[in-house]
C-alpha positions as CSV (number, residue, x, y, z in Angstrom):
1,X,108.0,-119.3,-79.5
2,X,111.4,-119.4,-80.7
3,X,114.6,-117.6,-78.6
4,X,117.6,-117.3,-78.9
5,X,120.9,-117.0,-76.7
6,X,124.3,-116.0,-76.9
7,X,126.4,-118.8,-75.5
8,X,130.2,-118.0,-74.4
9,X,132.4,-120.3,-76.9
10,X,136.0,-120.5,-77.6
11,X,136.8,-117.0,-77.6
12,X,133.8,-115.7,-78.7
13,X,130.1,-115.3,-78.7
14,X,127.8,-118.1,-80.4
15,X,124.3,-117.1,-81.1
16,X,122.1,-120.4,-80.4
17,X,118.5,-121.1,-81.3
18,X,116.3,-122.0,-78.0
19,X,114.1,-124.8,-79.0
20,X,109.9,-124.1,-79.2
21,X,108.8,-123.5,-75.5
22,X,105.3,-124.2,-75.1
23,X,105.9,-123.4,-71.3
24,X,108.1,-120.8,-70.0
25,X,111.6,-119.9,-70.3
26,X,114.0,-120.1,-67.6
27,X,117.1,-119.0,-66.3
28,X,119.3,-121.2,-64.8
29,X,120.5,-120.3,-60.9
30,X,122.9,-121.3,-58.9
31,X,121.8,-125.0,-57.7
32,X,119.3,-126.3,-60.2
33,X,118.8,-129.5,-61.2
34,X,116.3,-130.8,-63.3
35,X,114.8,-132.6,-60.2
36,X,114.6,-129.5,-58.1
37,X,113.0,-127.8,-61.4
38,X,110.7,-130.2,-61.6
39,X,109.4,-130.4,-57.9
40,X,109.2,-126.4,-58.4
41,X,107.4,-126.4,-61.6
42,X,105.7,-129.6,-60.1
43,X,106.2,-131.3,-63.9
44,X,108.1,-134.4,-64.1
45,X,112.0,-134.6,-64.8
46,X,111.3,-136.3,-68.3
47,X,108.8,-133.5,-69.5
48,X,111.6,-131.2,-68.7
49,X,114.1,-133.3,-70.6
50,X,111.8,-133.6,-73.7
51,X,111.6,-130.1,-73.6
52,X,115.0,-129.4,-74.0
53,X,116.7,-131.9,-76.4
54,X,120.4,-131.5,-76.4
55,X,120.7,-130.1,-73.0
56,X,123.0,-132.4,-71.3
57,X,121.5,-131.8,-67.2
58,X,124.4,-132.5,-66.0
59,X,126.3,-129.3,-67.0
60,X,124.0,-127.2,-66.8
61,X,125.5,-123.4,-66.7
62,X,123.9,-120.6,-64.3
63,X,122.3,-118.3,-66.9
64,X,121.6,-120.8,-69.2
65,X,118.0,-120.4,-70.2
66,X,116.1,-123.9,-71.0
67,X,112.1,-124.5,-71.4
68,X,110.4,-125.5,-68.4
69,X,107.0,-127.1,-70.1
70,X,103.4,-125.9,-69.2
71,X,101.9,-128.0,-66.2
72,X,99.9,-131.0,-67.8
73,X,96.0,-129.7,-67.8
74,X,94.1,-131.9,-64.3
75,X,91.1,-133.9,-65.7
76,X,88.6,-133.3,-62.8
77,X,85.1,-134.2,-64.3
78,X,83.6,-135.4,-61.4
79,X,85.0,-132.7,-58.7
80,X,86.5,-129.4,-58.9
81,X,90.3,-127.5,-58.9
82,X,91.7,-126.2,-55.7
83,X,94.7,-123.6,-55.6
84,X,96.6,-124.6,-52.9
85,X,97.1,-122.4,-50.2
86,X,99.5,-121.6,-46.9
87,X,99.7,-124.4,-44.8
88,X,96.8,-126.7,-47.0
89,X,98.1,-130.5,-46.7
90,X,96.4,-133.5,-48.3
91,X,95.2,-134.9,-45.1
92,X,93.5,-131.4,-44.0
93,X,92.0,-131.2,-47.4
94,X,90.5,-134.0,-46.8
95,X,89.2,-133.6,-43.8
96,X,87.8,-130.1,-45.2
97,X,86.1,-131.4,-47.8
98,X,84.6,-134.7,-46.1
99,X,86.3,-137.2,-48.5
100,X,88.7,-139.6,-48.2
101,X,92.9,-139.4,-48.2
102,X,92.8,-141.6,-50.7
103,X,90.2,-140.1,-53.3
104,X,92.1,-136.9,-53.3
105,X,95.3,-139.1,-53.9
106,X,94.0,-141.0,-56.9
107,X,92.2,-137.8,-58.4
108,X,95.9,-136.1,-58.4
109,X,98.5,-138.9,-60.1
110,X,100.3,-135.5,-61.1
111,X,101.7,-134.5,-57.7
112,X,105.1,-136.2,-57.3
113,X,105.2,-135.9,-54.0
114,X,102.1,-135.9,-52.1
115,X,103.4,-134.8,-48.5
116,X,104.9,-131.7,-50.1
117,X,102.3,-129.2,-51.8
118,X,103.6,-126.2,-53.5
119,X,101.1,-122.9,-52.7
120,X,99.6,-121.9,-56.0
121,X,99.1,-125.8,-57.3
122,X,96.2,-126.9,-58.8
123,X,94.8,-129.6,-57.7
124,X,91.3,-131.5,-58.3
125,X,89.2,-132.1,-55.2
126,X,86.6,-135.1,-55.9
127,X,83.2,-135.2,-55.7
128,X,82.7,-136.3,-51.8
129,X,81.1,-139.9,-52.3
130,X,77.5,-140.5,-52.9
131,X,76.3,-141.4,-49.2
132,X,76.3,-144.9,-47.8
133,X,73.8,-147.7,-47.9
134,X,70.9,-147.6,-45.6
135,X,72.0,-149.7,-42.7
136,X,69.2,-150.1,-40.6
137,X,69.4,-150.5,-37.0
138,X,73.4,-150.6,-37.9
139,X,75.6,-148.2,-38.8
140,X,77.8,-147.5,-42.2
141,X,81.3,-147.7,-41.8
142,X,84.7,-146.6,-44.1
143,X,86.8,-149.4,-45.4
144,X,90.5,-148.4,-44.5
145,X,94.1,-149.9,-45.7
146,X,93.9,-153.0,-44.0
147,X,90.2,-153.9,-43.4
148,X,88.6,-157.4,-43.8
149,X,84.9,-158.5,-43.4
150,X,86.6,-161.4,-40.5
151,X,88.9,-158.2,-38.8
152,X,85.7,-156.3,-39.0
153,X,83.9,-158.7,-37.4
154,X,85.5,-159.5,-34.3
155,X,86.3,-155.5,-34.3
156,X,82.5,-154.8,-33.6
157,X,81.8,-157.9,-32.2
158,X,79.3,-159.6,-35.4
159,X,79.5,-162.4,-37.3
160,X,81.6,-162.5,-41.1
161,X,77.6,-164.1,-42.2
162,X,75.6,-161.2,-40.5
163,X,78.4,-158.6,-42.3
164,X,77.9,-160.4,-45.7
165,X,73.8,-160.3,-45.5
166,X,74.4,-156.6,-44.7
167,X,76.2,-155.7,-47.8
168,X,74.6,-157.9,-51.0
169,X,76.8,-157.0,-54.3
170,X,79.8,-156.7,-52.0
171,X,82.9,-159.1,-52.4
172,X,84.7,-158.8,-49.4
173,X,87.6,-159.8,-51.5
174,X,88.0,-156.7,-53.1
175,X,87.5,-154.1,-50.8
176,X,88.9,-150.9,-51.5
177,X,89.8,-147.6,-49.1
178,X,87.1,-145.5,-49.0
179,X,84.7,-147.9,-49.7
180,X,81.3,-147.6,-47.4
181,X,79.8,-150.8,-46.2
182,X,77.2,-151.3,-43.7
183,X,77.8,-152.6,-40.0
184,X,74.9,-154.5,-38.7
185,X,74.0,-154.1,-35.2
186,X,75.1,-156.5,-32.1
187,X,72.7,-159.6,-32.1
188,X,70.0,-159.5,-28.7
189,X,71.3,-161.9,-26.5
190,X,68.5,-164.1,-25.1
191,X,69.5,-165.2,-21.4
192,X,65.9,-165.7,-19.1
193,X,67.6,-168.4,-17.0
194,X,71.0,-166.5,-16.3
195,X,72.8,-163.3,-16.6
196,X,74.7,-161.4,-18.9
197,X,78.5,-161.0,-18.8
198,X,80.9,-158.9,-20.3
199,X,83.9,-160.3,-21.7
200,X,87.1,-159.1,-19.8
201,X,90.6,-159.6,-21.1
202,X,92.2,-162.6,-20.8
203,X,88.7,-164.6,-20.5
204,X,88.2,-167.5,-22.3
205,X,85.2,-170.2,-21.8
206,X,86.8,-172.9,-19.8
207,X,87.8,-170.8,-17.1
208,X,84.5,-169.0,-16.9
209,X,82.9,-172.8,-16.7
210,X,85.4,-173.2,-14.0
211,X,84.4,-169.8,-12.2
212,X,80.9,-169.9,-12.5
213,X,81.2,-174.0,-11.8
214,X,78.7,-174.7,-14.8
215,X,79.7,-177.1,-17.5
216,X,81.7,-176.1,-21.0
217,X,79.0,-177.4,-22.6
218,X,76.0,-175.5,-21.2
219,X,77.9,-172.4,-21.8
220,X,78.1,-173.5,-25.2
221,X,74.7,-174.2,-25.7
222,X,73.3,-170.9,-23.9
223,X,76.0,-168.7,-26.4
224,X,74.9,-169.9,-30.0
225,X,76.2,-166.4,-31.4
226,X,79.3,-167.3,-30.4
227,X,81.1,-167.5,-34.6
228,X,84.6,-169.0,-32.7
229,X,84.3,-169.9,-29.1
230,X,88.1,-169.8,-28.8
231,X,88.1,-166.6,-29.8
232,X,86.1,-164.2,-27.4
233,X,86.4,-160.6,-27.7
234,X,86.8,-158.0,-24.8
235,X,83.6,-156.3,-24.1
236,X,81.9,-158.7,-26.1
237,X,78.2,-160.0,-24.0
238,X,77.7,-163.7,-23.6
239,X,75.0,-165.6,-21.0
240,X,75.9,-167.1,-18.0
241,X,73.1,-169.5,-17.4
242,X,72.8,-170.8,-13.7
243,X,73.4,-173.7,-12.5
């Protein structure tokens, strides 16, 4: 719809045309900006200035009225809008909903500010993900920022191979957040001629030869699940075999 204004100028009253608003029309208050409009309206700073052609934001006057443009509609074909509420953040929503940060994040690339929701937004909530592979005797487990099938591995104490065999069709190159893989279980270990000992910090193979007074190598050969014997991991199980 078309408005129009009068406009204080040089002396005397100028009647100006408003352009089309396809959003609402708004008075200008003491301390606006276009930013601050925009994280209110939660539209972005260029809609507002397309919206509004010839209005220099710099000078803007209070009572001037300018167009702040409808909110762009949320695609959300696989999930469903939320009004945000009192207190709602991303991370609670997520938790809420049993989805990940992330999905909510990449479902919403209209929020300017994800840390700072305004009550009454729309926003789309995903479907939550389709459930994880069938692990077995394992157990399924979220990628996060970060993960690799080798950090993975010494994490739960498996080899990268056994990780790999879990998940067929998955590149560990390109894992992504959210992603569910499978964790295999902890390999038996097989020690009838010794005992089994826990890994303690600071352990490493040649000193526990030199504890248990057993040679390097036997340890070796009793601990063939062993994927780097330089690198042992605290509360990881290896065999002891007696001397």
């Amino acid at each position: 719809m078309e408005e129009k204004e009068q406009v204080w100028y040089e002396g005397s009253y100028k009647v100006t045309q408003l352009p089309a608003c396809s959003g609402t029309i708004y008075t200008i208050k003491a301390g606006d900006t276009y930013f601050s409009l925009a994280q209110r309206f939660q539209v972005s700073v260029q809609a507002i200035r397309e919206a509004n052609p010839g209005v220099n934001p710099n000078t803007l006057r209070i009572g001037q009225r300018i167009c702040i443009p409808a909110r762009p509609e949320i695609p959300c074909d696989n999930g469903f809008i939320y009004v945000i509420r009192p207190g709602d953040t991303l991370i609670q929503l997520a938790r809420q909903f049993n989805i990940p940060l992330q999905s909510i994040v990449d479902a919403n690339p209209q929020l300017l500010n994800p840390n700072r929701l305004s009550v009454g937004d729309n926003i789309c909530i995903p479907a939550a993900p389709p459930p994880g592979p069938d692990c077995g005797d394992g157990f399924s487990y979220t990628i996060r920022s970060g993960d690799t099938f080798n950090s993975l591995a010494r994490r739960f104490n498996v080899s990268v191979a056994s990780i790999q065999a879990a998940n067929p069709g998955v590149d560990p190159r390109s894992l992504r957040v959210g992603q569910i893989i499978c964790i295999p279980p902890r390999p038996s270990i097989e020690c009838p001629d010794g005992f089994i000992y826990v890994i303690q910090a600071g352990d490493n193979l040649f000193m526990l030869a030199n504890r248990f007074r057993i040679p390097l190598q036997e340890l070796l050969d009793a601990n063939p699940q062993l994927e780097d014997p330089a690198r042992l991991t605290v509360g990881e199980n290896i065999c002891i075999p007696r001397v």
